[in-house]
C-alpha positions in Angstrom: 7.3 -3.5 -10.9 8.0 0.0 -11.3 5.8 3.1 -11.1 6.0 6.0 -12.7 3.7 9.5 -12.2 2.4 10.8 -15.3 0.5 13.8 -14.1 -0.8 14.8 -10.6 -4.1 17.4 -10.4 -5.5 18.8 -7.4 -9.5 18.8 -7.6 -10.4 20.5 -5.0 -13.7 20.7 -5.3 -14.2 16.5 -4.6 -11.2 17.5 -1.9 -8.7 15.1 -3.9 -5.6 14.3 -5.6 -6.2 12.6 -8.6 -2.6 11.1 -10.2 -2.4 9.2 -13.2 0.8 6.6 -13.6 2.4 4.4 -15.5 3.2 1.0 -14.3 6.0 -1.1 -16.1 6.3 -4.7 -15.2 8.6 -6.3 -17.3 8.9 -10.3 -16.7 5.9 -10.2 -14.7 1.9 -11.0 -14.8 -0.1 -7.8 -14.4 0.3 -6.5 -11.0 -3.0 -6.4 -8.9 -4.6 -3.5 -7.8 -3.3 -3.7 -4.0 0.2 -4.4 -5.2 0.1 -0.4 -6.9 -1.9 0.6 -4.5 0.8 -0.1 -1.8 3.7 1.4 -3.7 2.0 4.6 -5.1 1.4 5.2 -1.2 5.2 5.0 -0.6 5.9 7.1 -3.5 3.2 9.6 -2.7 3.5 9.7 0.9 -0.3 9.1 1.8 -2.5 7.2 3.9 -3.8 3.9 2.5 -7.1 4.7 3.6 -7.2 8.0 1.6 -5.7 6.2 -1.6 -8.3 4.4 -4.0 -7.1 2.7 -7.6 -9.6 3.4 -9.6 -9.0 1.8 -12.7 -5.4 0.1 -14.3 -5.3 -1.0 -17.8 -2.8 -3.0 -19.5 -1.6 -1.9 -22.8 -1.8 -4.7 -25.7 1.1 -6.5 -26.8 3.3 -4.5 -24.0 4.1 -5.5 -20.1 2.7 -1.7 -19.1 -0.4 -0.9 -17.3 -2.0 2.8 -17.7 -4.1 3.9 -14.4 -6.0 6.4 -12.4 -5.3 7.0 -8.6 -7.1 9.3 -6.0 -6.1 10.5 -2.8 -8.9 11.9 -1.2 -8.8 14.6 2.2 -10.8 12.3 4.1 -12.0 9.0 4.8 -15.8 10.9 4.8 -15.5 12.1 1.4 -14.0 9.0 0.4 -16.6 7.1 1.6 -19.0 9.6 0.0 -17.9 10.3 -3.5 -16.4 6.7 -4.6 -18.4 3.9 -5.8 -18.9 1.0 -3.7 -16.9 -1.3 -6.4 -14.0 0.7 -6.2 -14.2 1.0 -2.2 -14.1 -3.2 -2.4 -11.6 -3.9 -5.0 -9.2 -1.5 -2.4 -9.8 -2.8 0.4 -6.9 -5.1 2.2 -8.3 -8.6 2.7 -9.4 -9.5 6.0 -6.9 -12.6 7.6 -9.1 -15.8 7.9 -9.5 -16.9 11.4 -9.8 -21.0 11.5 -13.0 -20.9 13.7 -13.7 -25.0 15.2 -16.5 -26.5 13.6 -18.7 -29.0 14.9 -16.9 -31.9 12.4 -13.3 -31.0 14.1 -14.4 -31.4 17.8 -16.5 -34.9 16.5 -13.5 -35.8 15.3 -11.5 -34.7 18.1 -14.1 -36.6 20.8 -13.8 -39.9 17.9 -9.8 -39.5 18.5 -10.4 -39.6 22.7 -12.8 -42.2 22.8 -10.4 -45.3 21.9 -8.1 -44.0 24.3 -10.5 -44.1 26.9 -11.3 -47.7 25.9 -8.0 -49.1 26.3 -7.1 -47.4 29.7 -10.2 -49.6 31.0 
């Protein structure tokens, strides 16, 4: 996947960068959103929390996407100015912690209780 900047414009009156690129992906499904996301923040030296995707479309018939990126000042106006939809389709995933449900430790206590039996 390769990105290329189109056009960068300051807007300073929402206090943000707003950069439109040009994503080429040759051999590859459409790249999701946190995939660009991640490498227009190396390319434009930014935080990831300041960086929003807000919208990526694929051309027809061709393996390039056409999108809209903002960095924003802060996290506040971020938070502020964006729509929640965009705010969620940024944001990293949160890692799953396996939490012990009351099936496993049943199970668990099923697994002990045989070998209880047979020290006796």
């Amino acid at each position: 996947m390769e990105i290329k900047i189109i056009e960068e414009k300051e807007n300073p009156l929402l206090n943000r960068t707003e950069i439109r690129f040009e994503c080429d992906y040759e051999g590859e499904g459409t790249p999701k959103i946190l995939d660009v996301k991640h490498k227009l923040v190396a390319i434009v030296n930014a935080s990831k929390e300041l960086l929003v995707v807000d919208s990526m479309k694929p051309g027809y018939g061709v393996t390039k996407a056409y999108g809209l990126a903002k960095v924003y000042d802060s996290i506040e106006k971020l938070n502020i100015i964006e729509t929640d939809s965009v705010i969620a389709k940024n944001a990293e995933p949160e890692e799953e912690v396996p939490e012990e449900t009351e099936e496993t430790e049943e199970a668990e206590e099923a697994e002990e209780a045989p070998e209880a039996e047979a020290e006796e």
